[in-house]
N, C-alpha and C positions, 0 to 999 in steps of 0.2 A: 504494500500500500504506500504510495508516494500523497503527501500531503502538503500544498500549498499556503503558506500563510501568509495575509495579506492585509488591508487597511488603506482608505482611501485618504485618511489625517493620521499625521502623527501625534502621539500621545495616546491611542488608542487602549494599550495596552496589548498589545499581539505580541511583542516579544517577552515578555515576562512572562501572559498567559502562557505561550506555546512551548515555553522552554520549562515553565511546570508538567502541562503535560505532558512532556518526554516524560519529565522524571516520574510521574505518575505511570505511565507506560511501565518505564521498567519495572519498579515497583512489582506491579501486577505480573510479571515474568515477559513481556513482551519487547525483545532487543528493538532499538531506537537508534537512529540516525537521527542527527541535528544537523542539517546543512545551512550555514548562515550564507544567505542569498542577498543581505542588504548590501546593498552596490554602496550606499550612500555613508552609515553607519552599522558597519558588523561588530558588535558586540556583548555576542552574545555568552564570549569567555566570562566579560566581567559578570552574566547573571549564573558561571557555573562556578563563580570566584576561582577562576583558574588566572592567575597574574600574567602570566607570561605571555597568553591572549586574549588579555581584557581588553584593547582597542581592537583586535585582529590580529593574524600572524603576521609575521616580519615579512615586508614586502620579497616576492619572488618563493613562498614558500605556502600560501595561501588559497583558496577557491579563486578566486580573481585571473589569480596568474597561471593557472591549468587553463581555465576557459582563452585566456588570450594564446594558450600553446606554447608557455615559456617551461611548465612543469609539465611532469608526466601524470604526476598521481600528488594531490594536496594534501597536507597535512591532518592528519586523524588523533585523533586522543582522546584516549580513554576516559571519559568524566571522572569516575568514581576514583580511577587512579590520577589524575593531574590536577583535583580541584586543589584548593589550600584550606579549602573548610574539613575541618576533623572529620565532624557529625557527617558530611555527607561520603570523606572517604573509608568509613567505618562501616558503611553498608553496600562496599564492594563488593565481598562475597554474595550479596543476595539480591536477589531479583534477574530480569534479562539486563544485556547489556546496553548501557548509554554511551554513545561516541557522538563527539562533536567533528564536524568539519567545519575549521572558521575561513573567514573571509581575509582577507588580505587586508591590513592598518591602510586606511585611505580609502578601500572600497574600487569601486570600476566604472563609474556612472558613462565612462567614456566609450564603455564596451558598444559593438554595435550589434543590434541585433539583427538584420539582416545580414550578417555575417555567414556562411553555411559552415564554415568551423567552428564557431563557438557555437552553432549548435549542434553540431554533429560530436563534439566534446562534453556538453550537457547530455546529451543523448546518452551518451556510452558509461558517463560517471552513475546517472538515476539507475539505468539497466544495471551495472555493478552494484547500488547501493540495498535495488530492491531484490534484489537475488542473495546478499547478504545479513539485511536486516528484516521485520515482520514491518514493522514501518520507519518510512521516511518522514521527515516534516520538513521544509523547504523555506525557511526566513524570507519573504519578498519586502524589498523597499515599500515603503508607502505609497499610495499613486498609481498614477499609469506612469511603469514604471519600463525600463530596457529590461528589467529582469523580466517583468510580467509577459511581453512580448517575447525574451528566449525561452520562459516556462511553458508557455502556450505551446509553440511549434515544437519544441522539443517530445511532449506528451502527447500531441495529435495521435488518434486511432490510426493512422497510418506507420508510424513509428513505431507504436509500443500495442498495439493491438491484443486486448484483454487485458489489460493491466488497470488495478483498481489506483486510479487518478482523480482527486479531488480538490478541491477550495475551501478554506474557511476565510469568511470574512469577518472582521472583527470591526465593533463600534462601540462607541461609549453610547449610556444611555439619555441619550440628548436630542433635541431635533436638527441638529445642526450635522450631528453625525450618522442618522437615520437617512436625512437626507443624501450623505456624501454617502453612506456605505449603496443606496440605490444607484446613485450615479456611476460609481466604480462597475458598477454590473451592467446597469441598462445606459447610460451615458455616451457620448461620444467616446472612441477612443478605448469604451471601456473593456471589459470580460469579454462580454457578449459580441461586441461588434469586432476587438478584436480576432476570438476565438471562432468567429465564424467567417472572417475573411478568406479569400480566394487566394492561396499560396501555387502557384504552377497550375491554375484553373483548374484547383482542386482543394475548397474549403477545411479546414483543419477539422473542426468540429460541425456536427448542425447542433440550430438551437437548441434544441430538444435535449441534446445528448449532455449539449453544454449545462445547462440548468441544471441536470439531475446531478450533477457533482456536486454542487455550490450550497455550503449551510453556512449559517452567521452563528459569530459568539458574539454575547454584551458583554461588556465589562463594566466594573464597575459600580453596577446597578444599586441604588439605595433599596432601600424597603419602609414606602411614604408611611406605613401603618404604626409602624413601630420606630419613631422619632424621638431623642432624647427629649429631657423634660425641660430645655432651654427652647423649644419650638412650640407657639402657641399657637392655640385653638383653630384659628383662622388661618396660620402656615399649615399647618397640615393637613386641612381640609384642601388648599392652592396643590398641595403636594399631592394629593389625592388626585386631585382632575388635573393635573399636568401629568402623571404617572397612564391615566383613562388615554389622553390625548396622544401619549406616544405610543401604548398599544394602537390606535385606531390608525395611527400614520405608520406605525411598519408595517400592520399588513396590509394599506392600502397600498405603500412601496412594495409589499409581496417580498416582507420580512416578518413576515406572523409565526406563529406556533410552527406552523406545518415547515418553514423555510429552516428553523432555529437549531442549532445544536446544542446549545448552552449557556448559559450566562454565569458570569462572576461576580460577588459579591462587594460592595465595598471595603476595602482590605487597609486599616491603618499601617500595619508592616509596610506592603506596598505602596503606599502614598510616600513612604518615608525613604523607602531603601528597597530598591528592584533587586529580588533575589528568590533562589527556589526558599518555598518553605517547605519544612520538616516536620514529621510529626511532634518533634523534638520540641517545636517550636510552640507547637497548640498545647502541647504538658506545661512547656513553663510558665503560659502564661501571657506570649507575646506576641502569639496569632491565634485568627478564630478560627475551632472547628470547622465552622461551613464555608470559610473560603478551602478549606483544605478536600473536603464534601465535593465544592463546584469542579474541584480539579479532575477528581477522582471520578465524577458522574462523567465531567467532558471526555476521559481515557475512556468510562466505560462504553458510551455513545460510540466515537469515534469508530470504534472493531465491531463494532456491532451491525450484521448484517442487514436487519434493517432498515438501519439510518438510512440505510442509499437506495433506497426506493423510489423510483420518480413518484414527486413531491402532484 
């Protein structure tokens, strides 16, 4: 299973989410690929506190510089083994395995994606990753992005035919990013339009096919009902019918239930300091259970045959 993760704004919260749920993946015994795809900003070391590539690998030894065909094969490492967090390399021995492949310090936004080597180099890396791991998960830049456009063609049914290839799209719960997360899909430029384009008078994807892969995660999300006791009467009633009013806007964007995979919780940890959390962490005292809950649902979702139903 190769998985796309994406976001039409930054700040979304995609990369913290998705790099929990790897670790939730393994966890549950399911080996995990992290491939950081952010052309603009990979760093996704600093959220497995691995120092060495918390900005990205050293340039010339990173995902960037395979796809330009300066390497042969990017750099891989072992999470469990290269983090600098104790707690999470103390539960090496258990679970499937988590490997990172990071990006290159600086990113590649210069890459091109009409290039037919860097995607015939994409091509060859996902076929290797998903022949080696049970899932992939694919960090994409924010936006319509150059990665979006080499992810598309490289995964086209002509390429990798029968391979379970999907999107999650990730938004905060706003209408600002209800909006954008619609646009990234149905927008100029977007998913859609670009995933159904005519590559050699022969579309990558049809609509159809394209949709059924595409679920959205919230981040974020409050819970209007259950507001500290600094919010009065009449905010939380405002909170109430602004919470009514973004249901009714994402599925009329055709972001409803049926589109959804999951949402995330308001997380003060994560407000403060982007990092996997541990269960470690909900004993002491300094994370809550149900974000650690939404992670564990979004992993179970995820593999789950179901999910990918056309919607």
């Amino acid at each position: 299973m190769i998985v796309f993760a994406t976001s039409d704004k930054g700040g979304t919260g995609r990369s913290v989410t998705s790099c929990n749920l790897a670790y939730r993946l393994g966890l549950r015994g399911t080996s995990t690929a992290y491939v950081d795809f952010d052309f603009g900003s990979p760093t996704a070391g600093a959220l497995f506190e691995i120092s060495k590539v918390d900005k990205g690998a050293e340039p010339g030894r990173g995902l960037h510089s395979y796809l330009r065909g300066e390497i042969t094969d990017p750099q891989r490492l072992d999470v469990r083994v290269a983090t600098d967090r104790e707690a999470l390399r103390s539960r090496r021995s258990r679970g499937g395995k988590l490997f990172l492949l990071p990006g290159d310090e600086g990113g590649g936004e210069a890459m091109a994606a009409e290039d037919p080597q860097v995607v015939r180099r994409c091509i060859d890396l996902l076929l290797e990753l998903d022949a080696a791991f049970k899932v992939v998960i694919v960090d994409l830049s924010a936006g319509r992005s150059v990665a979006m456009q080499i992810a598309l063609e490289a995964t086209a049914p002509k390429y990798m035919p029968d391979k379970e290839v999907y999107w999650l799209l990730f938004h905060r719960w706003t209408r600002q990013h209800i909006m954008a997360a619609h646009g990234l899909v149905n927008g100029p430029k977007g998913l859609i339009q670009t995933g159904t384009a005519e590559i050699g008078r022969q579309p990558l994807y049809t609509e159809r096919e394209l949709r059924r892969r595409i679920r959205f995660v919230r981040t974020a999300v409050p819970r209007p009902g259950e507001q500290p006791e600094t919010v009065s009467g009449p905010q939380a009633a405002w909170l109430l019918r602004q919470d009514a009013a973004l249901r009714s806007l994402a599925a009329e964007y055709r972001l409803g239930a049926g589109s959804l995979l999951g949402r995330t919780p308001v997380e003060p940890v994560l407000q403060w300091r982007e990092q996997i959390i541990l269960d470690a962490d909900v004993s002491a005292g300094i994370a809550n259970r149900e974000t650690v809950e939404a992670f564990e649902d979004l992993a179970r979702k995820l593999i789950a045959e179901d999910t990918w139903v056309p919607i």
